[in-house]
Structure formats: structure tokens, C-alpha cells
Z-matrix of the N, CA and C atoms (Angstrom, degrees):
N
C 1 1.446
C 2 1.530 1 111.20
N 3 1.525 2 120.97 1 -49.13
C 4 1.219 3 130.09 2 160.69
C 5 1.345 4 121.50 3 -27.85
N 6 1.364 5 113.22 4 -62.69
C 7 1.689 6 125.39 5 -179.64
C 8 1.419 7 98.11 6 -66.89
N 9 1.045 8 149.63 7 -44.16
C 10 1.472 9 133.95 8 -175.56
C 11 1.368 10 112.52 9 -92.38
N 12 1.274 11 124.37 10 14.85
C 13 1.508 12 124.21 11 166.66
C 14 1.827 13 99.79 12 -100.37
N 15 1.115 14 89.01 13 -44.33
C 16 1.859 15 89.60 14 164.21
C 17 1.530 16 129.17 15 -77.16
N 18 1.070 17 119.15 16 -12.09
C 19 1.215 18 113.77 17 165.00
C 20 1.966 19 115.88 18 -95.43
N 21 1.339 20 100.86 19 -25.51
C 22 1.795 21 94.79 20 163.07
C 23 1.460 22 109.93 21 -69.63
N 24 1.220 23 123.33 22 -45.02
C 25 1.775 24 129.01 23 -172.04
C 26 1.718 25 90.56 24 -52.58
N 27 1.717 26 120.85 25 -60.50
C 28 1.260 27 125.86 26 -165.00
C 29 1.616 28 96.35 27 -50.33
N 30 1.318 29 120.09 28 -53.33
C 31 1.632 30 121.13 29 -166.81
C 32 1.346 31 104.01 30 -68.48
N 33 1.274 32 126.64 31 -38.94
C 34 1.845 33 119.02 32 179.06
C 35 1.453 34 92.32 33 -64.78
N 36 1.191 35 147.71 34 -80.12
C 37 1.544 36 161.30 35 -126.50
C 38 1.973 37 80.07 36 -69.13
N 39 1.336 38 129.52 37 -72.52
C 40 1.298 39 126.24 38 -176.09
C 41 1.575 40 119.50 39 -41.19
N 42 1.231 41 99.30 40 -35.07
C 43 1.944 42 106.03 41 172.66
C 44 1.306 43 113.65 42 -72.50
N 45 0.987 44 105.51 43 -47.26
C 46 1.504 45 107.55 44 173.83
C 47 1.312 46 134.74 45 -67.77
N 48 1.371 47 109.46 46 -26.83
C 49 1.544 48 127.80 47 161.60
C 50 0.996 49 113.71 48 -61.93
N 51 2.059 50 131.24 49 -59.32
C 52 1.298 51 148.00 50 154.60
C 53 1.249 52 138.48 51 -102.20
N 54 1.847 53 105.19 52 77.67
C 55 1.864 54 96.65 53 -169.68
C 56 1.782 55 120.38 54 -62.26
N 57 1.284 56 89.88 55 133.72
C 58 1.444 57 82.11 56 -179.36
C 59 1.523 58 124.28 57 -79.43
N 60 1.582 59 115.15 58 164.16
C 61 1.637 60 104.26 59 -158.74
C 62 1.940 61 96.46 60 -65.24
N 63 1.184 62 107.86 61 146.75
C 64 1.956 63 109.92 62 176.65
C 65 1.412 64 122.86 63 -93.42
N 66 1.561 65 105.79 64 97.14
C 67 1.426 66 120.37 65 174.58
C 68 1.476 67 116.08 66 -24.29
N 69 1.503 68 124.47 67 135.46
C 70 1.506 69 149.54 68 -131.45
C 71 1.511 70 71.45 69 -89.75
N 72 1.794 71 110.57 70 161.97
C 73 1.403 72 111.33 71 166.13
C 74 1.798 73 97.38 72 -71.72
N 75 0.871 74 134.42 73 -31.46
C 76 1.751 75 138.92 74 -162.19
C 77 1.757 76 84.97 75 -52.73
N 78 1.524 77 110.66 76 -61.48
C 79 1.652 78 102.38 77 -145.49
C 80 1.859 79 100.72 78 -67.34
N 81 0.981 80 116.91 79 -6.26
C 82 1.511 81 136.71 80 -167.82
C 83 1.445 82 121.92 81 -83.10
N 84 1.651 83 87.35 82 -29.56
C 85 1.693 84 104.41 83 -168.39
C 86 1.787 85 110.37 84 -97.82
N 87 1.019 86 115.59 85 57.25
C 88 1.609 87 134.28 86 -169.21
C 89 1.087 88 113.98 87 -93.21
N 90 1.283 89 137.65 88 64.78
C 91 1.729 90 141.09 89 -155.74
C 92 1.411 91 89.93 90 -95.88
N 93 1.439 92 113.79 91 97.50
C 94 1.718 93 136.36 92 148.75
C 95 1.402 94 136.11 93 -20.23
N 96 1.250 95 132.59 94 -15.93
C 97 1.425 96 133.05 95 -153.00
C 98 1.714 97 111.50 96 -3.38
N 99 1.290 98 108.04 97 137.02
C 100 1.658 99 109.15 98 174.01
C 101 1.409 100 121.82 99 -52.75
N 102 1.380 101 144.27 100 114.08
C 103 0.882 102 120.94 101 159.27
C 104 1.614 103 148.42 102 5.44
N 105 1.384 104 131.62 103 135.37
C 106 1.525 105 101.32 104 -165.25
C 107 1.554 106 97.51 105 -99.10
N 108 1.105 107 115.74 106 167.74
C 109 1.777 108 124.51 107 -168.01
C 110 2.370 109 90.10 108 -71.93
N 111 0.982 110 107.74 109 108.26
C 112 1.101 111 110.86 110 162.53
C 113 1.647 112 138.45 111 -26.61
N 114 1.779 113 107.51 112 -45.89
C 115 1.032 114 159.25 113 158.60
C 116 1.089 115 122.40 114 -44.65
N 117 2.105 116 112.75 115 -51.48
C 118 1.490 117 99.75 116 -164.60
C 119 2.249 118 91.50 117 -119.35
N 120 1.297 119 119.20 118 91.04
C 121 1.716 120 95.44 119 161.15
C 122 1.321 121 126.32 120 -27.92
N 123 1.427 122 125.00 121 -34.29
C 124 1.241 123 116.96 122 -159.97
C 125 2.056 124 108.00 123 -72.42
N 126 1.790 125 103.02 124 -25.84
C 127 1.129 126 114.96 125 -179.03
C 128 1.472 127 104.04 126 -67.67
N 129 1.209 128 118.37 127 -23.11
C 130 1.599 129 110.80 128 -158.48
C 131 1.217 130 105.12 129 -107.15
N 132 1.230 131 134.51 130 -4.79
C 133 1.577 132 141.43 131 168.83
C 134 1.816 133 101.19 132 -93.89
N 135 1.325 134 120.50 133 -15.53
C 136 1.590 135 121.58 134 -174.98
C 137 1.643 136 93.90 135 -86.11
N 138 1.400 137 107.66 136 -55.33
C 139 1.802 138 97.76 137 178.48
C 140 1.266 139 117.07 138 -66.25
N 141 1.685 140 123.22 139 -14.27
C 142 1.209 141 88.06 140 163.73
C 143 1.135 142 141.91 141 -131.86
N 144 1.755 143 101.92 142 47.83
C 145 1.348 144 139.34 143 176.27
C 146 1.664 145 91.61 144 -84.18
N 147 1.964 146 114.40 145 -37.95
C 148 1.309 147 117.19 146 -159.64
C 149 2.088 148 103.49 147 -57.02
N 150 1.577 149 85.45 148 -63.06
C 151 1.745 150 114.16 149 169.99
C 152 1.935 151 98.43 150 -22.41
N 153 1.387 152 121.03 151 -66.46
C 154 1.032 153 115.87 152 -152.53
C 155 1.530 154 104.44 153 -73.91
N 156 1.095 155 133.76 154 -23.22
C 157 1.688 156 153.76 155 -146.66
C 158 1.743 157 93.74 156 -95.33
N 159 1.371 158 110.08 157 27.61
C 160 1.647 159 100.49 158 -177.45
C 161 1.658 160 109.60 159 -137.35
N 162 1.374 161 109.79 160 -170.14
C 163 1.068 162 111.88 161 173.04
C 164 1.904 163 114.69 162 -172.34
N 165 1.454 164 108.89 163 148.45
C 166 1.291 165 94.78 164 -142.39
C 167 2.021 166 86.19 165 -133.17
N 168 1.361 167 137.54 166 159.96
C 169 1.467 168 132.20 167 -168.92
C 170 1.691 169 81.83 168 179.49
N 171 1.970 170 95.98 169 109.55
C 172 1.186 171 114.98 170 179.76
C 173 1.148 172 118.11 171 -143.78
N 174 2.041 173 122.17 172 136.81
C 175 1.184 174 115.27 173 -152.36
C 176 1.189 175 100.41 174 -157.40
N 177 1.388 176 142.09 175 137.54
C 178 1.405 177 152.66 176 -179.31
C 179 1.252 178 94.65 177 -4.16
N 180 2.034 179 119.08 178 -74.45
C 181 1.303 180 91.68 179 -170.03
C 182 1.362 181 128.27 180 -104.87
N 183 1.168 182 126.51 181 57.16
C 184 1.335 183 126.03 182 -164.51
C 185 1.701 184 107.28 183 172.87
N 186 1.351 185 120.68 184 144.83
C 187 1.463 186 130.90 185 -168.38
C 188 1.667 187 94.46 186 -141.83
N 189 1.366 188 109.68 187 112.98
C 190 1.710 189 129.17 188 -165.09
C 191 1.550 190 105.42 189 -112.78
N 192 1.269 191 113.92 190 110.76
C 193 2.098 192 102.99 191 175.41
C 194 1.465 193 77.16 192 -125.78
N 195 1.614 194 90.15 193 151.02
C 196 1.755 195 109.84 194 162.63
C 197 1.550 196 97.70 195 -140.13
N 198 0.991 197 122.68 196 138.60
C 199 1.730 198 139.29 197 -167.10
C 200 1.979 199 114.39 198 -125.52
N 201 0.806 200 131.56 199 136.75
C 202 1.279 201 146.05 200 164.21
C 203 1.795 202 101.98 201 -67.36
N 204 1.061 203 132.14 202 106.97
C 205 1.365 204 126.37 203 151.33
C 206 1.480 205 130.14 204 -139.48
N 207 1.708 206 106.94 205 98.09
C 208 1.092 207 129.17 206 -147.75
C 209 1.479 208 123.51 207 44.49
N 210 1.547 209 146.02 208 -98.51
C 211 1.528 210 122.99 209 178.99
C 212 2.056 211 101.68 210 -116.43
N 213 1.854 212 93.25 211 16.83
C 214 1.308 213 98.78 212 161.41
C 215 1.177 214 127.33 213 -83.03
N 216 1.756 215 128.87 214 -160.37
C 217 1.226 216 124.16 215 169.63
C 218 1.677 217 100.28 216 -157.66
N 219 1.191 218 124.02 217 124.10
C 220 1.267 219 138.98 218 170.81
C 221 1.195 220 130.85 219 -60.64
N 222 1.240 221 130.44 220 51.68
C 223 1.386 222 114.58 221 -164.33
C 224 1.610 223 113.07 222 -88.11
N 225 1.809 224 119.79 223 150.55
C 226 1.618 225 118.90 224 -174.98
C 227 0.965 226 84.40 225 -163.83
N 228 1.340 227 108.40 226 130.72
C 229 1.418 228 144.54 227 135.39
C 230 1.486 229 137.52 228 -73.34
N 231 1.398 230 126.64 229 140.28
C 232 1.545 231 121.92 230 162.62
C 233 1.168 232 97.08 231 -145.22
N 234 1.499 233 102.44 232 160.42
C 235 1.586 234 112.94 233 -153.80
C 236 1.521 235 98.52 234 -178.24
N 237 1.214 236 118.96 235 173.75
C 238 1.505 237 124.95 236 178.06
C 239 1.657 238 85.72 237 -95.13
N 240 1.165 239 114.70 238 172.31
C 241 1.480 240 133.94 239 -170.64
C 242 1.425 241 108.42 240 -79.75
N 243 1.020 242 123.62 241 98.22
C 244 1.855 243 132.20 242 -178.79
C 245 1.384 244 107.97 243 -97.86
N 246 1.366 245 135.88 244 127.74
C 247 1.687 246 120.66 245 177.88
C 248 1.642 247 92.67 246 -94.90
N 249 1.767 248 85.74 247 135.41
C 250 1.864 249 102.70 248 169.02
C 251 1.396 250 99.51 249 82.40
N 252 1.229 251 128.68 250 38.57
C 253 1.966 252 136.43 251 -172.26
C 254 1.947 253 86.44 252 -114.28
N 255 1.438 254 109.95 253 -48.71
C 256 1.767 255 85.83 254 175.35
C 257 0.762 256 106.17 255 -51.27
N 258 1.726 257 135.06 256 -62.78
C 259 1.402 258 145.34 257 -145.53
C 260 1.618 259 108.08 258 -35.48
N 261 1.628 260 91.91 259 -50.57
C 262 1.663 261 116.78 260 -159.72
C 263 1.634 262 90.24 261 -73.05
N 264 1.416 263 129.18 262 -29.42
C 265 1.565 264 106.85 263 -167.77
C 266 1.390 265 117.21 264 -93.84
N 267 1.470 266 97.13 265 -33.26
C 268 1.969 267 99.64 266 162.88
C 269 1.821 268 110.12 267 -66.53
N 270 0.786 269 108.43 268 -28.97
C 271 1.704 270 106.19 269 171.31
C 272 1.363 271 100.97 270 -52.54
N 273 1.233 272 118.81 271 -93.75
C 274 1.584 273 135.63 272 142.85
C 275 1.654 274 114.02 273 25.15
N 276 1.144 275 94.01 274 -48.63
C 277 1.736 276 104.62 275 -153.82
C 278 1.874 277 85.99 276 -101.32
N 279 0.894 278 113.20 277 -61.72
C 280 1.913 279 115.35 278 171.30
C 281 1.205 280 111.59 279 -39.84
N 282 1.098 281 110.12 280 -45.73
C 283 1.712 282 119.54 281 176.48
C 284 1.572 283 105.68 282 -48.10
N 285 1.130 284 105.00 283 -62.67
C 286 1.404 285 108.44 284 -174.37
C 287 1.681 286 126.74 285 -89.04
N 288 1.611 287 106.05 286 25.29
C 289 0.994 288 125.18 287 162.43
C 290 1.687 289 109.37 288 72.49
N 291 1.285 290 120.18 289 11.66
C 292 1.492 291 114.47 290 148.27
C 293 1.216 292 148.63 291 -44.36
N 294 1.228 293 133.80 292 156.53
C 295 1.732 294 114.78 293 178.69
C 296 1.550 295 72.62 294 -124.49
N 297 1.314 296 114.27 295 153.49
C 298 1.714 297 152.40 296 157.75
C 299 1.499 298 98.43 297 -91.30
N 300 1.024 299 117.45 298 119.74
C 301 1.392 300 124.14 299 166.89
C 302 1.566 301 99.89 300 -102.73
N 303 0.941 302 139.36 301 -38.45
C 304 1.214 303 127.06 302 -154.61
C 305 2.055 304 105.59 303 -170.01
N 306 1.272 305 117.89 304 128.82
C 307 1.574 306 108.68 305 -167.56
C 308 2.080 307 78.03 306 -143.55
N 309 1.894 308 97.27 307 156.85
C 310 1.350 309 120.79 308 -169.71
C 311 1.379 310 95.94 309 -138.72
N 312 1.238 311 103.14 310 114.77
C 313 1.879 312 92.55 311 166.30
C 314 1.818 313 104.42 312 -105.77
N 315 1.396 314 95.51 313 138.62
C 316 1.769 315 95.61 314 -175.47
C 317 1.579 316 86.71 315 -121.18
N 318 1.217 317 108.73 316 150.15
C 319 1.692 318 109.99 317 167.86
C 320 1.647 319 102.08 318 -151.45
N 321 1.447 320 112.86 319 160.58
C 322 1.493 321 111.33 320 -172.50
C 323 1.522 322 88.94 321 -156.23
N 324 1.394 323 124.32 322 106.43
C 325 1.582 324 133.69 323 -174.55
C 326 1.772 325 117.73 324 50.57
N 327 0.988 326 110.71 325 -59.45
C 328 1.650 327 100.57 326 -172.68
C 329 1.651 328 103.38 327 -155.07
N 330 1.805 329 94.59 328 10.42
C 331 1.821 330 101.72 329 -179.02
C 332 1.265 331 94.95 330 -89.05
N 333 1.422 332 121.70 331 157.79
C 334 1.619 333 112.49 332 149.63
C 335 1.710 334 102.74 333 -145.25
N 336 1.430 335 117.55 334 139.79
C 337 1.154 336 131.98 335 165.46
C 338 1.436 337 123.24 336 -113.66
N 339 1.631 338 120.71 337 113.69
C 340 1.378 339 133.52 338 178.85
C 341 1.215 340 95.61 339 -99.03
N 342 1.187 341 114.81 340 144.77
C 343 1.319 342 152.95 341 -173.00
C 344 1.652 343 121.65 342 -134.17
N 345 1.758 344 135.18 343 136.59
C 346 1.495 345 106.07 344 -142.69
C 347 1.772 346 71.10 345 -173.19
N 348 1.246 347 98.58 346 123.10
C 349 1.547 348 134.70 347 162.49
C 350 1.260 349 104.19 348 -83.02
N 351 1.749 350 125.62 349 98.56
C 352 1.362 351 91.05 350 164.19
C 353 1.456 352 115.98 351 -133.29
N 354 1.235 353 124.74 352 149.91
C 355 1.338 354 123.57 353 -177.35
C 356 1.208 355 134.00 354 -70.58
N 357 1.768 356 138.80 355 93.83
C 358 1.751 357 116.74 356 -143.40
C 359 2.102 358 79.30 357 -110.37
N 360 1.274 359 87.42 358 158.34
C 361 1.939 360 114.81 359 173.42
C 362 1.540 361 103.29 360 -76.99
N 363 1.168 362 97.63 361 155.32
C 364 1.203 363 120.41 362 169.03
C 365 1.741 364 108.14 363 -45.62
N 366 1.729 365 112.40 364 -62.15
C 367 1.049 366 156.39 365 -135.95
C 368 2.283 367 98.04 366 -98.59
N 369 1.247 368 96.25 367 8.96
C 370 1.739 369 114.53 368 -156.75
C 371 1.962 370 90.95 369 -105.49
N 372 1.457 371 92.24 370 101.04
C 373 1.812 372 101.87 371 171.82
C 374 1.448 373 111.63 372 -97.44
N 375 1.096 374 111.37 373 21.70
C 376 1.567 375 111.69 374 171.09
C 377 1.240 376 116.23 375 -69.02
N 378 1.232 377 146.73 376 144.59
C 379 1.426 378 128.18 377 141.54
C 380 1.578 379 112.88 378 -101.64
N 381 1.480 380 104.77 379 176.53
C 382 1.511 381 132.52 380 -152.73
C 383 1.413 382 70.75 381 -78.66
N 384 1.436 383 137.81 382 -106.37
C 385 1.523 384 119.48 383 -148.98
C 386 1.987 385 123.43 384 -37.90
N 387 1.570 386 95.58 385 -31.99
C 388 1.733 387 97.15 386 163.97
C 389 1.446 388 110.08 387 -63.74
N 390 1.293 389 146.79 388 -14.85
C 391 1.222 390 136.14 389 -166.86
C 392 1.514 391 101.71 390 -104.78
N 393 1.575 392 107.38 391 -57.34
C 394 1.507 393 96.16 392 165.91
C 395 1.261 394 135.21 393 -51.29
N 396 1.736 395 121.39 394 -27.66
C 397 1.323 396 107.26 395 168.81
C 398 1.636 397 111.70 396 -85.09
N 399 1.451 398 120.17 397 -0.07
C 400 1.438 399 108.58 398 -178.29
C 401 1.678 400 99.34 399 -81.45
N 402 1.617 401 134.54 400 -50.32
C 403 1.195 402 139.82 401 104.99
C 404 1.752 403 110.33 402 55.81
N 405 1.328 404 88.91 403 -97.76
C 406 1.778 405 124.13 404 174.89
C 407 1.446 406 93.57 405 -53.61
N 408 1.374 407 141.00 406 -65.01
C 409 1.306 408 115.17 407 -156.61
C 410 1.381 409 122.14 408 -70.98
N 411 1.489 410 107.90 409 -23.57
C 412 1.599 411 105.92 410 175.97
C 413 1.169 412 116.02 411 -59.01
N 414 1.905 413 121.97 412 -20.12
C 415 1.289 414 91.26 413 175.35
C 416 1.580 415 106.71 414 -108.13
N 417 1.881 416 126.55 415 47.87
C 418 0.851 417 98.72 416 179.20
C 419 1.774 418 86.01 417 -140.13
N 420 1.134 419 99.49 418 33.21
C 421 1.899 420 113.14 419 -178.91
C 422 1.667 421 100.56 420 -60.54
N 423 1.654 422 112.85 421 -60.15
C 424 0.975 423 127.50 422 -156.30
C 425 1.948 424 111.27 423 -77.74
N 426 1.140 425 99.24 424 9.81
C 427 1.551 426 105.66 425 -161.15
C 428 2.063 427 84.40 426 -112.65
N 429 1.200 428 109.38 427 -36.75
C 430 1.850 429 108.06 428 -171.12
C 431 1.603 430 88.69 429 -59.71
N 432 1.405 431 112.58 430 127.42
C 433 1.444 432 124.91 431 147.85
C 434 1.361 433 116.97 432 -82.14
């Protein structure tokens, strides 16, 4: 227990001495899909019906996916850490008459990734690249002079 309380103290004390440069939100934003079942074609033509069913609006400061999942919609963000940037995307998202079923905030030093369940209508003429760039502008409100 000793040796690994000294070797985390050693690894904080080294970061802090030399921060290292902080990976772009882009290199961060690497969404995996599972493997497809080897076994079944029918699985591997469904994921990548999934792949095509999206849409993605990415920009120095901010990395925007919106996804089709079943009569949901996936929306995630990464971004450097902005205070009051959810605020602005559930606003955003009300505005345009969404329901949020469900939102994840992940953060790792000064990254943060939101993540956003949202529920679209029948009656919903938006599309996935219109949402991602509506999306995209909230985080680029504060940048218009």
C-alpha cells in the first residue's frame, strides 16, 4: 500500500512540475462501435446502417455527434470545460422543442463530455446535421464579437 501511495504522490508531484501539452477535444472524441458478431452478417450490415444514421459538426472549440437510436437521438459533446455551456445546450434543446430524457456529464481535467438522451416527435423536421449545427453554435455564442 505504501509503494503505491508513493508512486501516485511521485506521478502528481511530476505533473505538476511538467504539465503535459492537453490532447485536442478531436483526438478524444473516438466513439468505438462494438465489434460486429463475426458469425451473424445480418449484425454487421445493422451497425452499419447504425454508422450511417448520424451526423457529426466539429470545430476548434467544440466536437458535436447526434446519432439515431431507435425513435431516440444521441446527442455528445466534447469541448474544453466552459462554465454555464450545459445551461446553454438544454436551453438550446427546449428551444427547439426537445425532451432530454436523460444527460451524463463526463469530464477528465479541463475536458468535458455531455452526453443527452433526447426524445424527438413524430411531428420533428429537424435534421441531425440541423441539430448539430444548432448544437455547435451554443458553444460558439460567446466567441461572436
Amino acid at each position: 500500500m505504501q509503494l503505491v501511495l508513493q508512486s501516485l504522490e511521485a506521478k502528481k508531484k511530476r505533473k505538476s512540475l511538467s504539465p503535459s501539452p492537453t490532447p485536442s477535444p478531436r483526438s478524444l472524441f473516438q466513439f468505438n462501435p462494438s465489434p460486429p458478431n463475426s458469425n451473424s452478417p445480418l449484425e454487421s450490415d445493422s451497425s452499419q446502417t447504425v454508422k450511417e444514421l448520424g451526423a457529426c459538426c466539429n470545430s476548434p472549440v467544440a466536437d458535436v455527434e447526434a446519432k439515431f437510436s431507435g425513435s431516440n437521438v444521441i446527442l455528445r459533446t466534447l469541448s474544453k470545460r466552459i462554465p454555464g455551456q450545459v445551461v446553454k445546450i438544454v436551453s438550446a434543446l427546449e428551444r427547439l422543442d426537445f425532451d432530454i430524457l436523460h444527460l451524463n456529464i463526463s469530464s477528465m481535467e479541463d475536458t468535458v463530455l455531455y452526453s443527452f438522451v433526447i426524445k424527438i416527435g413524430l411531428e420533428c423536421q429537424l435534421s441531425l446535421e440541423d441539430l448539430a449545427v444548432e448544437v455547435q453554435q451554443c458553444f460558439c455564442q460567446d466567441m461572436i464579437y
